[in-house]
NUGU-862363 format. One record per residue (C-alpha): x, y, z; residue in one letter; residue number from 1. Coordinates in steps of 0.25 Angstrom, whole numbers, plus 5000, padded with zeros to 4 digits. Example, Ala and Ser with C-alpha at 12.3 -4.5 7.8 and 13.67 -1.06 7.14 Angstrom:
// residues 2
<r><x>5049</x><y>4982</y><z>5031</z><r>a</r><k>1</k></r>
<r><x>5055</x><y>4996</y><z>5029</z><r>s</r><k>2</k></r>
***
This chain:
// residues 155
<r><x>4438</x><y>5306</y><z>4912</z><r>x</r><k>1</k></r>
<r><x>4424</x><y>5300</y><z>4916</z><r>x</r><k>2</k></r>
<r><x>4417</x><y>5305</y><z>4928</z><r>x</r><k>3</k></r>
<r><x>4418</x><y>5291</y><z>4933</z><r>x</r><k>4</k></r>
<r><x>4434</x><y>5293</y><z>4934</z><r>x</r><k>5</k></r>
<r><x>4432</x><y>5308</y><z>4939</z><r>x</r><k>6</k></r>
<r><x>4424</x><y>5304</y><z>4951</z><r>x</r><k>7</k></r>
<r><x>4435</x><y>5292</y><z>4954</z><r>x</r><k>8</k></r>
<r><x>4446</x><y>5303</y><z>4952</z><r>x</r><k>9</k></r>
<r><x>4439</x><y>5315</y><z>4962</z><r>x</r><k>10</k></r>
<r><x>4436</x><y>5303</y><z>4972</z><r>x</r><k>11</k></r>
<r><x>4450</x><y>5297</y><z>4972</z><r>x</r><k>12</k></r>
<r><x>4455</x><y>5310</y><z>4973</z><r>x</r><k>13</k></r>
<r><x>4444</x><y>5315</y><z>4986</z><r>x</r><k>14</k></r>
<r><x>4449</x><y>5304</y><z>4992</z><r>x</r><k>15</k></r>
<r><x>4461</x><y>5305</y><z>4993</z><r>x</r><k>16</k></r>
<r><x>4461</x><y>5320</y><z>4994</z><r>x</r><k>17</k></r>
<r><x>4453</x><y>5316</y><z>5008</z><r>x</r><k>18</k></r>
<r><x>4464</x><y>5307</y><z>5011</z><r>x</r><k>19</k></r>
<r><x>4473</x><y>5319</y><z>5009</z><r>x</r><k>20</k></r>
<r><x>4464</x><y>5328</y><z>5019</z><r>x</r><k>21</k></r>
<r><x>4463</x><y>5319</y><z>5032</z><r>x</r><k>22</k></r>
<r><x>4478</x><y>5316</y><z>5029</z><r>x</r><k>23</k></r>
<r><x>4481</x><y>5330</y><z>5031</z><r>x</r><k>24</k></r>
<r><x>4469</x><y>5333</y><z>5041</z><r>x</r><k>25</k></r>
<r><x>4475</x><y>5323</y><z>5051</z><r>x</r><k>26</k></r>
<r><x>4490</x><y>5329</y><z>5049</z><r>x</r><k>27</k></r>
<r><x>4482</x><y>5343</y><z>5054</z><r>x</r><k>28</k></r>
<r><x>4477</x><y>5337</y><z>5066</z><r>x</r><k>29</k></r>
<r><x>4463</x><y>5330</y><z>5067</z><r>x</r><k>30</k></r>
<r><x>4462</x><y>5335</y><z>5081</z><r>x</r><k>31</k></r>
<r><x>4466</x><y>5346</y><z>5091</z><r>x</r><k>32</k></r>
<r><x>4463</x><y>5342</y><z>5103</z><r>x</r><k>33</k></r>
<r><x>4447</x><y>5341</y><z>5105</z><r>x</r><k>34</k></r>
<r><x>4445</x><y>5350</y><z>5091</z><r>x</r><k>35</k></r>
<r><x>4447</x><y>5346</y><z>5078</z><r>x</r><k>36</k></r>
<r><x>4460</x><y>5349</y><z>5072</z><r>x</r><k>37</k></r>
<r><x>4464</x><y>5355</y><z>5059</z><r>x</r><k>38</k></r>
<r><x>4463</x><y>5340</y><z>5051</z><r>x</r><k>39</k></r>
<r><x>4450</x><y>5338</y><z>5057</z><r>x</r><k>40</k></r>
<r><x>4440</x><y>5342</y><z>5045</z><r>x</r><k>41</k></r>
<r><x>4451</x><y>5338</y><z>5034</z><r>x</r><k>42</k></r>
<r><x>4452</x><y>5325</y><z>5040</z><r>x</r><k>43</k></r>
<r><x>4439</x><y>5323</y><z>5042</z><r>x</r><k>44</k></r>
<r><x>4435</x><y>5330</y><z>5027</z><r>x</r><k>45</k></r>
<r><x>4445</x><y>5321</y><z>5020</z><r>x</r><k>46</k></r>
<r><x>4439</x><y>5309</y><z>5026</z><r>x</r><k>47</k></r>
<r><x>4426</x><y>5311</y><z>5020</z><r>x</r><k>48</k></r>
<r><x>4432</x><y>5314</y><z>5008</z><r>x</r><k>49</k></r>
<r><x>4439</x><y>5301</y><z>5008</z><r>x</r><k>50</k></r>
<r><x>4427</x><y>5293</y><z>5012</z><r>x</r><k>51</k></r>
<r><x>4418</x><y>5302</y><z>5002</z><r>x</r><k>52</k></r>
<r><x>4428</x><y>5301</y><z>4990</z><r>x</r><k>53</k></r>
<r><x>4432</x><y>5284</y><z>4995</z><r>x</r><k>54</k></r>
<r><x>4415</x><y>5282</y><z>4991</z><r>x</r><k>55</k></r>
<r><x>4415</x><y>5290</y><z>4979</z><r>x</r><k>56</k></r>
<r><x>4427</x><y>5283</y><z>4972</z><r>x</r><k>57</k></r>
<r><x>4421</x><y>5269</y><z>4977</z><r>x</r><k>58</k></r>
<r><x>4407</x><y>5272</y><z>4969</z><r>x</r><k>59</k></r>
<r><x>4415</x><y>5277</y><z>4958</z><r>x</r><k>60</k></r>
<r><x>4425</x><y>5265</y><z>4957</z><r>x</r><k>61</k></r>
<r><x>4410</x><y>5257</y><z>4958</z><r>x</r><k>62</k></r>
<r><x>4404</x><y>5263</y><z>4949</z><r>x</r><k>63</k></r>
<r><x>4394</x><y>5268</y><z>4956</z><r>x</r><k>64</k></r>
<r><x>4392</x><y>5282</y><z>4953</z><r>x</r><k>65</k></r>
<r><x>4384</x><y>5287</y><z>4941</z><r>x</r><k>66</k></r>
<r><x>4391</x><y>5297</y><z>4936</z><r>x</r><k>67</k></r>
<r><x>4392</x><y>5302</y><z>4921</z><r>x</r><k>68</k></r>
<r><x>4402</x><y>5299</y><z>4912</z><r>x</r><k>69</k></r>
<r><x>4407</x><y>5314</y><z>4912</z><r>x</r><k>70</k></r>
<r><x>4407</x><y>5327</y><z>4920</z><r>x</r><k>71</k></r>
<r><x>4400</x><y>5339</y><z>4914</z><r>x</r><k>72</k></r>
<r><x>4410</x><y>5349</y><z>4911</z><r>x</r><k>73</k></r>
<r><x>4402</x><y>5360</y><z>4921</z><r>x</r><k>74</k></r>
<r><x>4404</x><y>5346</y><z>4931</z><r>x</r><k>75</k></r>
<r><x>4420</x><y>5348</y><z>4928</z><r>x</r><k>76</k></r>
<r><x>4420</x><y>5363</y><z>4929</z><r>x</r><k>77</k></r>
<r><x>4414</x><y>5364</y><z>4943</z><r>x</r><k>78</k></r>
<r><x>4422</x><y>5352</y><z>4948</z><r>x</r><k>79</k></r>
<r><x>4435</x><y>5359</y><z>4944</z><r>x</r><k>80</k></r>
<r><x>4428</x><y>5373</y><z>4950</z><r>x</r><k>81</k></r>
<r><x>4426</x><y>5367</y><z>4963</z><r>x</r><k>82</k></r>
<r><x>4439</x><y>5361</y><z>4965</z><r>x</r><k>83</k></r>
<r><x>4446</x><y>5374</y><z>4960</z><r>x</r><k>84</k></r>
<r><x>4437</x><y>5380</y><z>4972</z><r>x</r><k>85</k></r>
<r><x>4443</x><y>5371</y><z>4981</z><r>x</r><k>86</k></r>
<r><x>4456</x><y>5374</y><z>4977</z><r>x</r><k>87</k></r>
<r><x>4455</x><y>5387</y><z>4979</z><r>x</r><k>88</k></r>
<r><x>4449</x><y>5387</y><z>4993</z><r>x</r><k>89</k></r>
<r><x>4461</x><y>5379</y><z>4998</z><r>x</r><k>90</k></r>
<r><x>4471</x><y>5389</y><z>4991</z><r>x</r><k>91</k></r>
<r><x>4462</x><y>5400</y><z>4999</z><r>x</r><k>92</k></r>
<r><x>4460</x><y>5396</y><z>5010</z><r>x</r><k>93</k></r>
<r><x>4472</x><y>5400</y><z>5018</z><r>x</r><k>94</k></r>
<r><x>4471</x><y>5413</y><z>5014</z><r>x</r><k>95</k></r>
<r><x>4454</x><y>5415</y><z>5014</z><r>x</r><k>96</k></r>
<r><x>4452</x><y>5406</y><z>5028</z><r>x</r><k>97</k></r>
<r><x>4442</x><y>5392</y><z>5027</z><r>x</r><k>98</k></r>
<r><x>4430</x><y>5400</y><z>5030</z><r>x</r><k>99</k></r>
<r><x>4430</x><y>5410</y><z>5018</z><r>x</r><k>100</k></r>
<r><x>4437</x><y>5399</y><z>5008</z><r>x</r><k>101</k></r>
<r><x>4425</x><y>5390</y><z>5011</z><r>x</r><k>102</k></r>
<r><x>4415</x><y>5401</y><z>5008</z><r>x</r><k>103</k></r>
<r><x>4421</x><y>5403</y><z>4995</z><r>x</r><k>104</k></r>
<r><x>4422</x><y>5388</y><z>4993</z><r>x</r><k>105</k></r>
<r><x>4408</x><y>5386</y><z>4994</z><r>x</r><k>106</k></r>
<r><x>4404</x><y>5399</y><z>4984</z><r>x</r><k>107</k></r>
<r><x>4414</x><y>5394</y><z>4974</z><r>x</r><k>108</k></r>
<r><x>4410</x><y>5379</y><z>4975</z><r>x</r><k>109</k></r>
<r><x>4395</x><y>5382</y><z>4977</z><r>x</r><k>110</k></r>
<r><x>4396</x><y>5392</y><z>4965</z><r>x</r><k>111</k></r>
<r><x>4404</x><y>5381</y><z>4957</z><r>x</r><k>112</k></r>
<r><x>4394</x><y>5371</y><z>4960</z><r>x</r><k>113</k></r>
<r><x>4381</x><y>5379</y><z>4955</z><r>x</r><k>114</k></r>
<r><x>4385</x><y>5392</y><z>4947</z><r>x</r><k>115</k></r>
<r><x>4373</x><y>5401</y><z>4951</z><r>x</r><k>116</k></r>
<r><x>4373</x><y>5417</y><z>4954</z><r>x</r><k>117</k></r>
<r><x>4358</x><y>5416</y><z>4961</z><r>x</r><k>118</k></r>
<r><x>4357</x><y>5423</y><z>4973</z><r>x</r><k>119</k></r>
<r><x>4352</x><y>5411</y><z>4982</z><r>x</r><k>120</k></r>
<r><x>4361</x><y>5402</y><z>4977</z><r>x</r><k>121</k></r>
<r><x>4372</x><y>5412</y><z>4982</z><r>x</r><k>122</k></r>
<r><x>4367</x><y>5416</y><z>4995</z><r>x</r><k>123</k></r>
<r><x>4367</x><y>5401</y><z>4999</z><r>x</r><k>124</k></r>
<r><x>4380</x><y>5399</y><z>4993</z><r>x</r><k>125</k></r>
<r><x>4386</x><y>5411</y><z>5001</z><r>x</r><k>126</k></r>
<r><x>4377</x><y>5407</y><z>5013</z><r>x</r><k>127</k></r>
<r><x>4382</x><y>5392</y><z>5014</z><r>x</r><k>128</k></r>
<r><x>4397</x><y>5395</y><z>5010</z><r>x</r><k>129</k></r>
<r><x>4398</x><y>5407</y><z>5022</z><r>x</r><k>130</k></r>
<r><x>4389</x><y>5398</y><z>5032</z><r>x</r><k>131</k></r>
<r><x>4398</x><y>5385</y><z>5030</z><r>x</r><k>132</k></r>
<r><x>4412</x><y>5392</y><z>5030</z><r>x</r><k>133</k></r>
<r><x>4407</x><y>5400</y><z>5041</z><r>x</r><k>134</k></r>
<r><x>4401</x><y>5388</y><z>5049</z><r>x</r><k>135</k></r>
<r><x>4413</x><y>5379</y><z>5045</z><r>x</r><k>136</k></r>
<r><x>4423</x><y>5390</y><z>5052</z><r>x</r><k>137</k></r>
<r><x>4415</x><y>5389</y><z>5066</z><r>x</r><k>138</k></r>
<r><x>4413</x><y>5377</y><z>5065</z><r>x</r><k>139</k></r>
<r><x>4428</x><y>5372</y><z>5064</z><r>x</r><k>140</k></r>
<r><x>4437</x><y>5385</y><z>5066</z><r>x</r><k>141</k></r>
<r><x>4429</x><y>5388</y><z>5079</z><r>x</r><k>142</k></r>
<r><x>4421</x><y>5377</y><z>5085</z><r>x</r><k>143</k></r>
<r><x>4429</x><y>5366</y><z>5080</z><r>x</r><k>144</k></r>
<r><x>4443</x><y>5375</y><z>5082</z><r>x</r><k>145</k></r>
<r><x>4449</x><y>5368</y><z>5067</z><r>x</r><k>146</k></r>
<r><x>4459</x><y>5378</y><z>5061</z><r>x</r><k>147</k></r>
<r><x>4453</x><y>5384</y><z>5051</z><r>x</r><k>148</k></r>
<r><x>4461</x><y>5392</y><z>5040</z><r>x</r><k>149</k></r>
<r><x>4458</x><y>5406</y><z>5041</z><r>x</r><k>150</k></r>
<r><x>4462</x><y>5417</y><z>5031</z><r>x</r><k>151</k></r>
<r><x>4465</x><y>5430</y><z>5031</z><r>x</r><k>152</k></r>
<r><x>4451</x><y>5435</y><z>5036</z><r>x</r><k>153</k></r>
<r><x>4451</x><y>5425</y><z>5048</z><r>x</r><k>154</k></r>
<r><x>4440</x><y>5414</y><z>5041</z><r>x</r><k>155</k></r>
***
């Protein structure tokens, strides 16, 4: 398979795997009351992933992307890598709570992405993943009041 026919596959499939979420966002509520409800960031995530995907198949179909023929075989590994990731942290998330799944999202994912022991790298690694997951929680599970899965230690 040429990379050409990859990137029209992956985009096809983003789009109408963001169809798929505001689909089921808006049957979990877009709204409660003044507050977002539980559809709110699904909906609003699948629609940017309509719209994102929707460009990237239209400068595919045009040719407008200069891509190589072929994917380095490292390229392949890591794209697998990381959707296993994903899969994984939907499979956990029930049980570990959204906080503590997306920190361990972000370490598997960063660490797939550039393979490095170095101290630095890991610091802002662990620093960004806990920050984000941490922020993400107040920010929708407090302030905003969006249920937010929570696992067996309360995250």
């Amino acid at each position: 398979m040429t990379i050409h026919r990859l990137d029209q596959f992956v985009a096809l499939f983003l789009l109408l795997f963001g169809a798929y979420l505001v689909w089921t966002g808006l049957g979990f509520g877009f709204m409660q009351g003044t507050t977002p409800g539980a559809g709110y960031f699904p909906a609003l995530a699948g629609g940017v992933l309509i719209v994102l995907s929707a460009i990237n198949l239209v400068r595919s179909l045009a040719g407008l992307e200069d891509l190589k023929s072929r994917m380095a075989r490292r390229d392949v590994v890591k794209f697998i890598a990381i959707t296993a990731a994903m899969l994984v942290f939907v499979v956990i998330t029930p049980f570990a709570g959204m906080t503590i799944a997306t920190m361990l999202l972000m370490l598997a994912i960063g660490l797939i992405i550039r393979p490095s022991l170095e101290r630095a790298y890991l610091v802002r690694l662990g620093i960004t993943s806990i920050f984000f997951s941490l922020a993400c929680l107040v920010v929708f599970g407090t302030l905003l009041r969006v249920p937010v899965p929570r696992g067996i230690f309360g995250l």
